[in-house]
mmCIF file of the N, C-alpha and C atoms, coordinates in Angstrom:
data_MODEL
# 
_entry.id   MODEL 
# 
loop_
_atom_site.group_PDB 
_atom_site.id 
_atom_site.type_symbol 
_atom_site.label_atom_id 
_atom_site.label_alt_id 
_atom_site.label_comp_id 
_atom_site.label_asym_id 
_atom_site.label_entity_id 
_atom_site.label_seq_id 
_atom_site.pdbx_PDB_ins_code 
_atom_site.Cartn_x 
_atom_site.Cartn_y 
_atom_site.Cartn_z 
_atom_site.occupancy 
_atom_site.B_iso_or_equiv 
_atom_site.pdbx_formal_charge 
_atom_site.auth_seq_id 
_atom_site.auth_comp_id 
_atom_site.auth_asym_id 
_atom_site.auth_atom_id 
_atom_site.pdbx_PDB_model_num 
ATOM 1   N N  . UNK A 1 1  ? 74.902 -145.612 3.950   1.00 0.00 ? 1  UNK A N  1 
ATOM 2   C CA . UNK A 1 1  ? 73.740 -145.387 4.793   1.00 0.00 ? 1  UNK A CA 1 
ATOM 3   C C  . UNK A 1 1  ? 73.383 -143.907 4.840   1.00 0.00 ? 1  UNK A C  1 
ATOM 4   N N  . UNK A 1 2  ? 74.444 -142.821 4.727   1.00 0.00 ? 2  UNK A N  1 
ATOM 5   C CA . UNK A 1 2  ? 73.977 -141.581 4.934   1.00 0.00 ? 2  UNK A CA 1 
ATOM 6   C C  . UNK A 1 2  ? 73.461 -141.151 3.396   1.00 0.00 ? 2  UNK A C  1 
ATOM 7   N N  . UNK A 1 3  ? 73.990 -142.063 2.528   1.00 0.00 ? 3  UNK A N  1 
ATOM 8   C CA . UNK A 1 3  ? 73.230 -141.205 1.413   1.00 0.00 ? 3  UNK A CA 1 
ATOM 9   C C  . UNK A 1 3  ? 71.826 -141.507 1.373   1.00 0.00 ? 3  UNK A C  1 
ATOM 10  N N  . UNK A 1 4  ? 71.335 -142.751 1.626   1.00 0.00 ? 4  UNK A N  1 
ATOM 11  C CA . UNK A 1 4  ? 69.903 -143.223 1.334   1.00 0.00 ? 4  UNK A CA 1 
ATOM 12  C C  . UNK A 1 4  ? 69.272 -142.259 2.957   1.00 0.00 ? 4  UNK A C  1 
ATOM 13  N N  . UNK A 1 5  ? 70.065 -141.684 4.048   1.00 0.00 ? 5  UNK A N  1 
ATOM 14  C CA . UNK A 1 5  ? 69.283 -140.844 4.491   1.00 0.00 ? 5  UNK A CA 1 
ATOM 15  C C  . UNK A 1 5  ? 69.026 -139.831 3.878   1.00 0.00 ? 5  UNK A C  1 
ATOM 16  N N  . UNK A 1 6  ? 69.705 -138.820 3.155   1.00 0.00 ? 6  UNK A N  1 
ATOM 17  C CA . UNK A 1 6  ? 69.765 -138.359 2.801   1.00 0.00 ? 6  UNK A CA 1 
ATOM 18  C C  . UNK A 1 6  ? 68.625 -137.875 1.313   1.00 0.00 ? 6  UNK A C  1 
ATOM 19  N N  . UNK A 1 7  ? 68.496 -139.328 0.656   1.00 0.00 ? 7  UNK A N  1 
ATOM 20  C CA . UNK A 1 7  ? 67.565 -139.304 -0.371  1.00 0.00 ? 7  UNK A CA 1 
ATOM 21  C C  . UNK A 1 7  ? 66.223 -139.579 0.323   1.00 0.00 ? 7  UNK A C  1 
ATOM 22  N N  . UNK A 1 8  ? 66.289 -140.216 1.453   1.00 0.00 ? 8  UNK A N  1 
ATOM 23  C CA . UNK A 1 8  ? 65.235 -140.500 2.127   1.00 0.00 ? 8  UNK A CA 1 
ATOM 24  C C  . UNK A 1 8  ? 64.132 -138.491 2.326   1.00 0.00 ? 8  UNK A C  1 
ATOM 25  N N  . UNK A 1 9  ? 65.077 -138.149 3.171   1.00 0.00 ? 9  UNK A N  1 
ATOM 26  C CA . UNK A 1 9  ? 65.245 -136.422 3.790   1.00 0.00 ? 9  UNK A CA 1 
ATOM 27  C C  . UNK A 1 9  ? 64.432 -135.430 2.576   1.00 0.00 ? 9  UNK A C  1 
ATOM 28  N N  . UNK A 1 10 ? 65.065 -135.043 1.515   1.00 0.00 ? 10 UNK A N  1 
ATOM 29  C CA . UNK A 1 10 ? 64.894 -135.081 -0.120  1.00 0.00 ? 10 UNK A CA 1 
ATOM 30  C C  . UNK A 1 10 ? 63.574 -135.802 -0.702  1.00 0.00 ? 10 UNK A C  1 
ATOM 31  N N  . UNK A 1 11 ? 63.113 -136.847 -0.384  1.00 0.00 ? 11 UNK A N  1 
ATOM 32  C CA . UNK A 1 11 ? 61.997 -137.499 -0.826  1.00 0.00 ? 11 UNK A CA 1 
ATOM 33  C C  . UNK A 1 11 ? 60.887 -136.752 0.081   1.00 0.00 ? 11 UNK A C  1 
ATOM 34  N N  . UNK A 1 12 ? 61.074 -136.998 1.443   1.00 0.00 ? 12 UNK A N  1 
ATOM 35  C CA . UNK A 1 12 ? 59.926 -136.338 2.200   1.00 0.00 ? 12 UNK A CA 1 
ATOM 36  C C  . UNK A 1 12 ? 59.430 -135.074 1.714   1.00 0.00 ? 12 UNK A C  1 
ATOM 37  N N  . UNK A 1 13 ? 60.815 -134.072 2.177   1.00 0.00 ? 13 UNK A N  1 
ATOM 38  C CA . UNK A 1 13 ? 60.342 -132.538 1.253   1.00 0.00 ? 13 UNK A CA 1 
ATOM 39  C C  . UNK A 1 13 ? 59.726 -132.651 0.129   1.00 0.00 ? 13 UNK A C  1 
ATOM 40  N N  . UNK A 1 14 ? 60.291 -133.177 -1.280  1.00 0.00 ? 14 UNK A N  1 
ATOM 41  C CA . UNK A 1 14 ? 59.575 -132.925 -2.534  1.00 0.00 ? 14 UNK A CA 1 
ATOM 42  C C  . UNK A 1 14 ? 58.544 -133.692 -2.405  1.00 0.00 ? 14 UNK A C  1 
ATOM 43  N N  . UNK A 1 15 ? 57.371 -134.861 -1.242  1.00 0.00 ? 15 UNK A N  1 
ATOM 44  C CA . UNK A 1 15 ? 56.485 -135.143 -1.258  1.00 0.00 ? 15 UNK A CA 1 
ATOM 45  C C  . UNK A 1 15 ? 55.645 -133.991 -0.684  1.00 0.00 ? 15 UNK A C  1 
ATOM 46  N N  . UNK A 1 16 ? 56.287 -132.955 0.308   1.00 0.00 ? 16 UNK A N  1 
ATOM 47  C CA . UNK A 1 16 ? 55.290 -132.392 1.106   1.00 0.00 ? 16 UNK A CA 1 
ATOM 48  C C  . UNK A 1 16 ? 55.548 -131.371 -0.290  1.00 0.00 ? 16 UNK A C  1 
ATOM 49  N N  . UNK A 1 17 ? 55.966 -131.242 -1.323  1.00 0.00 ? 17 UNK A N  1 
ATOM 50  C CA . UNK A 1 17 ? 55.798 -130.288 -2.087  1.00 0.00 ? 17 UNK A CA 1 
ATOM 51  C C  . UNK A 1 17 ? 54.754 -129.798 -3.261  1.00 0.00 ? 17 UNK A C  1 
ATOM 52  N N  . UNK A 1 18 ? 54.747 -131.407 -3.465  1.00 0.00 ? 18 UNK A N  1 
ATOM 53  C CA . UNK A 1 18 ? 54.309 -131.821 -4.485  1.00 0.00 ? 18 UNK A CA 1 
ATOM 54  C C  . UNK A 1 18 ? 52.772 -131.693 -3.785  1.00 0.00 ? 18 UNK A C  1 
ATOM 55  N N  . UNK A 1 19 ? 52.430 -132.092 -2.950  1.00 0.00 ? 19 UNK A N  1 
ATOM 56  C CA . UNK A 1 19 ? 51.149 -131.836 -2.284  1.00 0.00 ? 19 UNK A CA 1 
ATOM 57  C C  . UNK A 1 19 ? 50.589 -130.470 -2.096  1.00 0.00 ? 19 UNK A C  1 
ATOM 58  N N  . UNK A 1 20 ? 51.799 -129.334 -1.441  1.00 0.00 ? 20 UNK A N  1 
ATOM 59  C CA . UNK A 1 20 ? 51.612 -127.905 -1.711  1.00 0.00 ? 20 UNK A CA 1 
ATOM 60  C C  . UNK A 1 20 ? 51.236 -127.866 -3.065  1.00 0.00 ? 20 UNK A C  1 
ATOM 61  N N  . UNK A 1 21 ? 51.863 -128.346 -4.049  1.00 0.00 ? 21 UNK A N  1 
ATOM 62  C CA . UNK A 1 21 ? 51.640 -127.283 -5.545  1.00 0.00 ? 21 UNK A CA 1 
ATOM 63  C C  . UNK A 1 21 ? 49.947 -128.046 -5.462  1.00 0.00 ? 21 UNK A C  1 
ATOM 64  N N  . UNK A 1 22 ? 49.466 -129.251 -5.217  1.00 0.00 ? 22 UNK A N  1 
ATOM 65  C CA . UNK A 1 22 ? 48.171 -129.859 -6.100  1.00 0.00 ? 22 UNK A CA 1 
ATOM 66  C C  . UNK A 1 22 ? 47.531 -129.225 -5.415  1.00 0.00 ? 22 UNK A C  1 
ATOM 67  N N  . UNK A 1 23 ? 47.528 -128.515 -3.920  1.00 0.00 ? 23 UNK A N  1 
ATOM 68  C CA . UNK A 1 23 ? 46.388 -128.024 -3.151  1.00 0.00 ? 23 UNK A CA 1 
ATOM 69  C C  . UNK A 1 23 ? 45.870 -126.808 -3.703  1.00 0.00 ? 23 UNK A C  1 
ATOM 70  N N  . UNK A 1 24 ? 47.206 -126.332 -4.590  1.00 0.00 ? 24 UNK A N  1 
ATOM 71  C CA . UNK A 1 24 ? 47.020 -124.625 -5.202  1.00 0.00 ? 24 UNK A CA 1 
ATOM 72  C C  . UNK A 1 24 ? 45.213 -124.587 -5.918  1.00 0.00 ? 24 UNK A C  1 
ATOM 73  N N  . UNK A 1 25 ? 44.904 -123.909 -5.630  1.00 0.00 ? 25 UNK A N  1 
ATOM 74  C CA . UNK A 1 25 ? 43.653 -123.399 -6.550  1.00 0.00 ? 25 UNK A CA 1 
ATOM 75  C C  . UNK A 1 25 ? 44.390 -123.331 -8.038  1.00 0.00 ? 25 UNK A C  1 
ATOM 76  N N  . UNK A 1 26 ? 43.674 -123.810 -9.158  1.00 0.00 ? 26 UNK A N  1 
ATOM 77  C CA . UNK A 1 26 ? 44.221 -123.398 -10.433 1.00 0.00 ? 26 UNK A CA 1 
ATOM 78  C C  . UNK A 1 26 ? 43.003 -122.825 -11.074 1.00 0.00 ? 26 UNK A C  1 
ATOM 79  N N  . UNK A 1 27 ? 43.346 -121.381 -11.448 1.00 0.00 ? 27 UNK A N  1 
ATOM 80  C CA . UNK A 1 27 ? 42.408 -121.071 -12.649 1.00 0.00 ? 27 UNK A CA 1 
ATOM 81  C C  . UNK A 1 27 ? 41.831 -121.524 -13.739 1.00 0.00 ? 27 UNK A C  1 
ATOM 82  N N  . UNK A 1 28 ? 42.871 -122.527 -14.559 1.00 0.00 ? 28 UNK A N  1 
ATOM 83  C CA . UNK A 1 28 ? 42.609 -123.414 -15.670 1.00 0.00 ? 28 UNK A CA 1 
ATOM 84  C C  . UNK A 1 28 ? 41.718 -124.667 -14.987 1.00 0.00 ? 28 UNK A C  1 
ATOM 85  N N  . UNK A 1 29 ? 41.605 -124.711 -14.050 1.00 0.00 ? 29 UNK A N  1 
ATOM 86  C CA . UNK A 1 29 ? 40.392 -125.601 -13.825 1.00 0.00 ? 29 UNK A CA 1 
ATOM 87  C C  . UNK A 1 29 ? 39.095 -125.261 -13.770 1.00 0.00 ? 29 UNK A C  1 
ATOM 88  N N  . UNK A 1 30 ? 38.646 -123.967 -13.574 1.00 0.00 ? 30 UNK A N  1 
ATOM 89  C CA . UNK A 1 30 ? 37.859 -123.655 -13.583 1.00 0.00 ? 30 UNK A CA 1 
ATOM 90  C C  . UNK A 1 30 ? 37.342 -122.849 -15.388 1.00 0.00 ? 30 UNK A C  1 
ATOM 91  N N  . UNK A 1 31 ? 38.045 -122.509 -15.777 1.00 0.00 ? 31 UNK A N  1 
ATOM 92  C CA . UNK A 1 31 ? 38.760 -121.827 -17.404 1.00 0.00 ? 31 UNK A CA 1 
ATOM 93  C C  . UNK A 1 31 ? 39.760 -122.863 -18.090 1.00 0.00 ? 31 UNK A C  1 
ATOM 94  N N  . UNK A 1 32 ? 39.172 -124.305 -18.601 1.00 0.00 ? 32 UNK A N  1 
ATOM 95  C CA . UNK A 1 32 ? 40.246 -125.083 -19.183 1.00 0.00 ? 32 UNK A CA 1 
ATOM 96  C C  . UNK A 1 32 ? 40.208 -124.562 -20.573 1.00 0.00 ? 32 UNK A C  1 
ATOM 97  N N  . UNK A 1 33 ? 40.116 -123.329 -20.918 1.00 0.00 ? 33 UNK A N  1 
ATOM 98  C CA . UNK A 1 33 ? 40.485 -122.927 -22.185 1.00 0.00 ? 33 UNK A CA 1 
ATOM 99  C C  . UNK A 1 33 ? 42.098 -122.048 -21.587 1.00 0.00 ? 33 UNK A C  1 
ATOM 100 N N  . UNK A 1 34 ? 42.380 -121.931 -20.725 1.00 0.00 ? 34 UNK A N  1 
ATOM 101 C CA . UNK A 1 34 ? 43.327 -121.129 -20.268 1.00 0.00 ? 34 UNK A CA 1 
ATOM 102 C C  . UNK A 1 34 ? 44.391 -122.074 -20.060 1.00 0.00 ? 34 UNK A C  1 
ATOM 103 N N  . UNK A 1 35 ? 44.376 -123.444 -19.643 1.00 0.00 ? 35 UNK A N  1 
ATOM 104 C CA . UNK A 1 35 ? 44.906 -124.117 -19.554 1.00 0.00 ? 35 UNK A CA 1 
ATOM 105 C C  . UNK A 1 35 ? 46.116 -124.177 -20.114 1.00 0.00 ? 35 UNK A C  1 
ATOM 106 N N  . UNK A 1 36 ? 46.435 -123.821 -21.452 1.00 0.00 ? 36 UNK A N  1 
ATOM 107 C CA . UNK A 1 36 ? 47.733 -123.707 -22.539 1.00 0.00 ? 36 UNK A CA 1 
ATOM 108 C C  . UNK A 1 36 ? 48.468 -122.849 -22.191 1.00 0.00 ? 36 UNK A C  1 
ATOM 109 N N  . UNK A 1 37 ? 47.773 -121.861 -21.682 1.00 0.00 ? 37 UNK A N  1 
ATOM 110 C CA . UNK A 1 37 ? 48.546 -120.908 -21.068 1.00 0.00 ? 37 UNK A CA 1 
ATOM 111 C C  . UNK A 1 37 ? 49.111 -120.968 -19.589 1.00 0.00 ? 37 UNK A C  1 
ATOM 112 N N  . UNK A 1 38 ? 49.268 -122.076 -19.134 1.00 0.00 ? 38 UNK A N  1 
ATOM 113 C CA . UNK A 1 38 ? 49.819 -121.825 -17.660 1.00 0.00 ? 38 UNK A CA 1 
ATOM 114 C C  . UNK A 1 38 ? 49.909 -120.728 -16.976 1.00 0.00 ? 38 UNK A C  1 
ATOM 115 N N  . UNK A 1 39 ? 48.728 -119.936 -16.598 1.00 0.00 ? 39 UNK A N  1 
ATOM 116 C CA . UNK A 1 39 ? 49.013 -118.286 -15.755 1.00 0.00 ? 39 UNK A CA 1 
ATOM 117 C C  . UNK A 1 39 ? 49.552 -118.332 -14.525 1.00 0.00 ? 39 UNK A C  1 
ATOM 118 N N  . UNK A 1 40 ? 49.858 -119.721 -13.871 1.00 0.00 ? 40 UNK A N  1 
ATOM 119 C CA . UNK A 1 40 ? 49.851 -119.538 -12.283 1.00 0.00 ? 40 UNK A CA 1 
ATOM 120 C C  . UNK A 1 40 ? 51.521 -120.178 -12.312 1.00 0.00 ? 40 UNK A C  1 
ATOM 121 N N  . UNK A 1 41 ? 51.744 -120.665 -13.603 1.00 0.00 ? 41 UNK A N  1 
ATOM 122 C CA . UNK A 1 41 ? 53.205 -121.562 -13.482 1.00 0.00 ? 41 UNK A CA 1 
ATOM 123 C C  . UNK A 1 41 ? 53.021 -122.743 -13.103 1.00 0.00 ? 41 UNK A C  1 
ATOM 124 N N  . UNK A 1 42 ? 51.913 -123.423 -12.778 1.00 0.00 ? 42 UNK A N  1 
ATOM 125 C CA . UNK A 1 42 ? 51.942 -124.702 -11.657 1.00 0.00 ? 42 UNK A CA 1 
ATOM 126 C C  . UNK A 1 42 ? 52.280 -125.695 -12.275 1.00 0.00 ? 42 UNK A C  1 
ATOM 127 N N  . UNK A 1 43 ? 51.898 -126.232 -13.618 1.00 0.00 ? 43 UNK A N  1 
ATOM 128 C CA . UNK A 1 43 ? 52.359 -126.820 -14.869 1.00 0.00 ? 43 UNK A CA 1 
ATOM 129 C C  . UNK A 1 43 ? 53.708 -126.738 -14.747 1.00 0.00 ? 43 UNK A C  1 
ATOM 130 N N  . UNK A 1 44 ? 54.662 -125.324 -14.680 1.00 0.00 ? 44 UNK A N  1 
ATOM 131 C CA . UNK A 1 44 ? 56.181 -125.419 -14.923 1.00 0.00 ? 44 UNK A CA 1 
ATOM 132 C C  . UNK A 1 44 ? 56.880 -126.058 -13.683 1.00 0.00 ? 44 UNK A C  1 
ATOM 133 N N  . UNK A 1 45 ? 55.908 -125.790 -12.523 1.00 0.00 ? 45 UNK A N  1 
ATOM 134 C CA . UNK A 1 45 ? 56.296 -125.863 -11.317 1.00 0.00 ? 45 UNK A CA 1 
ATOM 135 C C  . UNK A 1 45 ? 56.417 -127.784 -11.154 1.00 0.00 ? 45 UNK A C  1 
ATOM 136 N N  . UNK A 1 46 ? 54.864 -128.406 -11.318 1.00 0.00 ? 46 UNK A N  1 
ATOM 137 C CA . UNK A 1 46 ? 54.618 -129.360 -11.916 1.00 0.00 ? 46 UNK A CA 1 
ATOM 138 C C  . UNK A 1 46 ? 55.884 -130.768 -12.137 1.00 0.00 ? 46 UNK A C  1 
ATOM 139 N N  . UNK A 1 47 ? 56.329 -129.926 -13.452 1.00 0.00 ? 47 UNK A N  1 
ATOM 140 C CA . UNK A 1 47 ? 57.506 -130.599 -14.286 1.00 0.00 ? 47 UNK A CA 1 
ATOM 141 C C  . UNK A 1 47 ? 58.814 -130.860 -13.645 1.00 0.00 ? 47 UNK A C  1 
ATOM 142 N N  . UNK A 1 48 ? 59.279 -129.799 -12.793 1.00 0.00 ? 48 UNK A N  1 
ATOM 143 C CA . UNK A 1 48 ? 60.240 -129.083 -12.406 1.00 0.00 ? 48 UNK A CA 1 
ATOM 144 C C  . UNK A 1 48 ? 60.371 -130.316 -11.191 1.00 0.00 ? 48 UNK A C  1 
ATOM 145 N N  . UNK A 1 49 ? 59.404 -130.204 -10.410 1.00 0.00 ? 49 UNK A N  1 
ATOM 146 C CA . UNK A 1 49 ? 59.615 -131.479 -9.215  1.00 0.00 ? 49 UNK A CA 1 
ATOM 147 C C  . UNK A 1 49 ? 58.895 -133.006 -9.696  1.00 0.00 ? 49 UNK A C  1 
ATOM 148 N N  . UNK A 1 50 ? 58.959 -133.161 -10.786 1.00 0.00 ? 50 UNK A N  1 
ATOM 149 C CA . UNK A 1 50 ? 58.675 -134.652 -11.294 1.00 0.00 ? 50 UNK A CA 1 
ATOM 150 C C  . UNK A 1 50 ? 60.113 -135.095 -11.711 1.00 0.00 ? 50 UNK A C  1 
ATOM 151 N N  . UNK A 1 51 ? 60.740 -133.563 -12.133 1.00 0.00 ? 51 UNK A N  1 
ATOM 152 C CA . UNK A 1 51 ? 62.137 -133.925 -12.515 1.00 0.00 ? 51 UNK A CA 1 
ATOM 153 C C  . UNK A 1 51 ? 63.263 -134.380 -11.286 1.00 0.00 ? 51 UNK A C  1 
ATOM 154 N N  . UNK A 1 52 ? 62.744 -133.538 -10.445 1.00 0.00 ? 52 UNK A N  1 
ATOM 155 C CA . UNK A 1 52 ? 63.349 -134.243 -9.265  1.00 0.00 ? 52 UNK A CA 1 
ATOM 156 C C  . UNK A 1 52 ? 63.037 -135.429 -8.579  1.00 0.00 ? 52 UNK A C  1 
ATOM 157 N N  . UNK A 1 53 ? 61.912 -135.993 -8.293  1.00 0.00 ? 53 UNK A N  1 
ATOM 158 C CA . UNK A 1 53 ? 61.539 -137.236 -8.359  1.00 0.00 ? 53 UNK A CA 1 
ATOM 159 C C  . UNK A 1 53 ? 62.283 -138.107 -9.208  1.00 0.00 ? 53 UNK A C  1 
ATOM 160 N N  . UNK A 1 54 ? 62.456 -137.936 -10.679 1.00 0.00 ? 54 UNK A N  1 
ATOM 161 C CA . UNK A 1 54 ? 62.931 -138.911 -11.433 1.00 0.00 ? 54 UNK A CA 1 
ATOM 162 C C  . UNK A 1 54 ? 64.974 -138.784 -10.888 1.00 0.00 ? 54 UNK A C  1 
ATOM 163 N N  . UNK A 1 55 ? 64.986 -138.007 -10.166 1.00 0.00 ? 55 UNK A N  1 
ATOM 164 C CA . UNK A 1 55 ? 66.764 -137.793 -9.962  1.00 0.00 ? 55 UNK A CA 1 
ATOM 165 C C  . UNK A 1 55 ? 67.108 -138.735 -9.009  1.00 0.00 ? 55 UNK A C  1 
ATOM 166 N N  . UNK A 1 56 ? 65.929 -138.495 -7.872  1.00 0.00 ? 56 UNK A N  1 
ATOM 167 C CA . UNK A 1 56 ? 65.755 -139.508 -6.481  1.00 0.00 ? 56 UNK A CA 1 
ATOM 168 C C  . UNK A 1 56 ? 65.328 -141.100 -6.694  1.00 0.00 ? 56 UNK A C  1 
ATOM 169 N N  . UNK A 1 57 ? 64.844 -141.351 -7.610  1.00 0.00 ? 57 UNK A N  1 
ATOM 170 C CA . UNK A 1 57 ? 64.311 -142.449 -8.247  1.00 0.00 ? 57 UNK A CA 1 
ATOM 171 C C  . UNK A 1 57 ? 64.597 -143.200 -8.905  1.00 0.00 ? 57 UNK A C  1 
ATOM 172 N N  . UNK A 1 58 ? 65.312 -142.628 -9.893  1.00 0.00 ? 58 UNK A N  1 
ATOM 173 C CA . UNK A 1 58 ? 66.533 -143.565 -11.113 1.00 0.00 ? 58 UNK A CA 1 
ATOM 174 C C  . UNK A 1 58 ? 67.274 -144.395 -10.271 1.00 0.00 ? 58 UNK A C  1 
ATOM 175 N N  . UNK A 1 59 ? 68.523 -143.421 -9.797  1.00 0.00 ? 59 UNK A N  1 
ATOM 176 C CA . UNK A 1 59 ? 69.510 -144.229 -9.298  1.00 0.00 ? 59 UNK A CA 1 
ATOM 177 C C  . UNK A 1 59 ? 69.318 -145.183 -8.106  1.00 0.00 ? 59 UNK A C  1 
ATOM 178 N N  . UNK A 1 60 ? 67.889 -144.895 -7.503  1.00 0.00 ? 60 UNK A N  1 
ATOM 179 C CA . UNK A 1 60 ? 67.432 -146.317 -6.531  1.00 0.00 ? 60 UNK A CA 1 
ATOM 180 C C  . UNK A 1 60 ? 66.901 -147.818 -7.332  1.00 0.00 ? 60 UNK A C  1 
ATOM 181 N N  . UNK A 1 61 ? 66.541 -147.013 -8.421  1.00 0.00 ? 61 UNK A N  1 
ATOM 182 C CA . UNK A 1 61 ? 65.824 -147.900 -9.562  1.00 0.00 ? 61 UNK A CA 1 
ATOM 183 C C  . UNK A 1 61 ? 67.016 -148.792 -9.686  1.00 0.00 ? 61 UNK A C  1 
ATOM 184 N N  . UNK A 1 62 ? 67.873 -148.265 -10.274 1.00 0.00 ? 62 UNK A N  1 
ATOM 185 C CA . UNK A 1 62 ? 69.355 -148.466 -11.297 1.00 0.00 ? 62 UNK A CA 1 
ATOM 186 C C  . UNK A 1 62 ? 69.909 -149.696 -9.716  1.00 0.00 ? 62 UNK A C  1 
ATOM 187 N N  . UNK A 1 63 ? 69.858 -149.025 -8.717  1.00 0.00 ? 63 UNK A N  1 
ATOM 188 C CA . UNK A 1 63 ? 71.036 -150.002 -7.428  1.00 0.00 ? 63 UNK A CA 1 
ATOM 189 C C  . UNK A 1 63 ? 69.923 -151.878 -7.319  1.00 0.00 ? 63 UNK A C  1 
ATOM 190 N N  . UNK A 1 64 ? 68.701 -150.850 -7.251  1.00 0.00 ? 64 UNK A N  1 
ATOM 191 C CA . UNK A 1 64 ? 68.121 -152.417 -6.538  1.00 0.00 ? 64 UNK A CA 1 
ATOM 192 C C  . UNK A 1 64 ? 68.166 -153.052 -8.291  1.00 0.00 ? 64 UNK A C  1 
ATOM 193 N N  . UNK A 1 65 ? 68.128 -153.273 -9.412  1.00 0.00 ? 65 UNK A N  1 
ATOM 194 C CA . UNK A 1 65 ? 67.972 -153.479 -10.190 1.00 0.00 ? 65 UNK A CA 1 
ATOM 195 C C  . UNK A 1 65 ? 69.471 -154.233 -10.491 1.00 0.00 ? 65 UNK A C  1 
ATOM 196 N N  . UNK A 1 66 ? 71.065 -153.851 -10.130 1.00 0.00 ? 66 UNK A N  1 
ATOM 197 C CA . UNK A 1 66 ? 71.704 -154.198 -10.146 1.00 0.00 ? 66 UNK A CA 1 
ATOM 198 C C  . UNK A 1 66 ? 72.348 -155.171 -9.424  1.00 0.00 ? 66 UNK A C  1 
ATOM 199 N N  . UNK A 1 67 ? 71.795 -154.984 -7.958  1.00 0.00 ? 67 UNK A N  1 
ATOM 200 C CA . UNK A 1 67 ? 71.403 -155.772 -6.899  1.00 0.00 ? 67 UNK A CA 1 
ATOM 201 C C  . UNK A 1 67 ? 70.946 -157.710 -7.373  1.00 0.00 ? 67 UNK A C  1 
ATOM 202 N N  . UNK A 1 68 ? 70.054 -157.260 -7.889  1.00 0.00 ? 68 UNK A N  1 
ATOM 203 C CA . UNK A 1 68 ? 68.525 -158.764 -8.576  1.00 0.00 ? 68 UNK A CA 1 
ATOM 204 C C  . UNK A 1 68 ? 69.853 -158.794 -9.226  1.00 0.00 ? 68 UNK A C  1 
ATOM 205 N N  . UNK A 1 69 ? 70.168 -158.267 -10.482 1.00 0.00 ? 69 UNK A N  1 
ATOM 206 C CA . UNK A 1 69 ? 71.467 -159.022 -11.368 1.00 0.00 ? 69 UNK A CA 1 
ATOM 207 C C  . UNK A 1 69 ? 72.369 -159.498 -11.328 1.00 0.00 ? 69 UNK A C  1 
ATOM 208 N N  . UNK A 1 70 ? 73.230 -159.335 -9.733  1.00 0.00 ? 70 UNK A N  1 
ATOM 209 C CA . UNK A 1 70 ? 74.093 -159.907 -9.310  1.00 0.00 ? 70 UNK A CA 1 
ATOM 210 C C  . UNK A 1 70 ? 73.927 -160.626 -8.104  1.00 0.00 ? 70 UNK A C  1 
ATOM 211 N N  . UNK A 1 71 ? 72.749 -161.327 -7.745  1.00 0.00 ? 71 UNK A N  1 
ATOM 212 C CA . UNK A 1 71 ? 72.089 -162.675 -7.195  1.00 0.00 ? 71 UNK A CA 1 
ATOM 213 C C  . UNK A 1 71 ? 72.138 -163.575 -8.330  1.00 0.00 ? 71 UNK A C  1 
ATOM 214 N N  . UNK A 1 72 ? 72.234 -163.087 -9.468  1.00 0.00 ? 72 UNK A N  1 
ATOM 215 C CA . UNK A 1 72 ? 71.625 -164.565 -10.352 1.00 0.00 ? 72 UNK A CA 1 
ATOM 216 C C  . UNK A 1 72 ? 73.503 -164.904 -10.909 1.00 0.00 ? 72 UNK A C  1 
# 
């Protein structure tokens, strides 16, 4: 129970984060020739907490998934 608080805790933050980075103004939106160039990082930034998402996410994936397999 304390870990799924825990991932719970972890999920909230990297949602309120993930919302900080999209609110950012990006230059390449306005200059999508600049775009390749990531000047602001938000792209690296971007990646960086999708990767964490996928850390928080797998192994809930992986339990309830193992869960269904050992009902049948």
């Amino acid at each position: 129970m304390e870990k799924h608080s825990k991932d719970g805790t972890e999920f909230r933050e990297l949602v309120m984060k993930y919302g900080q980075v999209m609110g950012k103004p990006n230059i390449s939106d306005f200059f999508p020739m600049l775009a390749r160039f990531d000047l602001q990082g938000i792209q690296k930034e971007m990646e960086a907490l999708l990767k964490l998402f996928d850390s928080i996410l797998d192994p809930a994936i992986s339990e309830c998934m193992k869960m269904l397999s050992d009902r049948r």
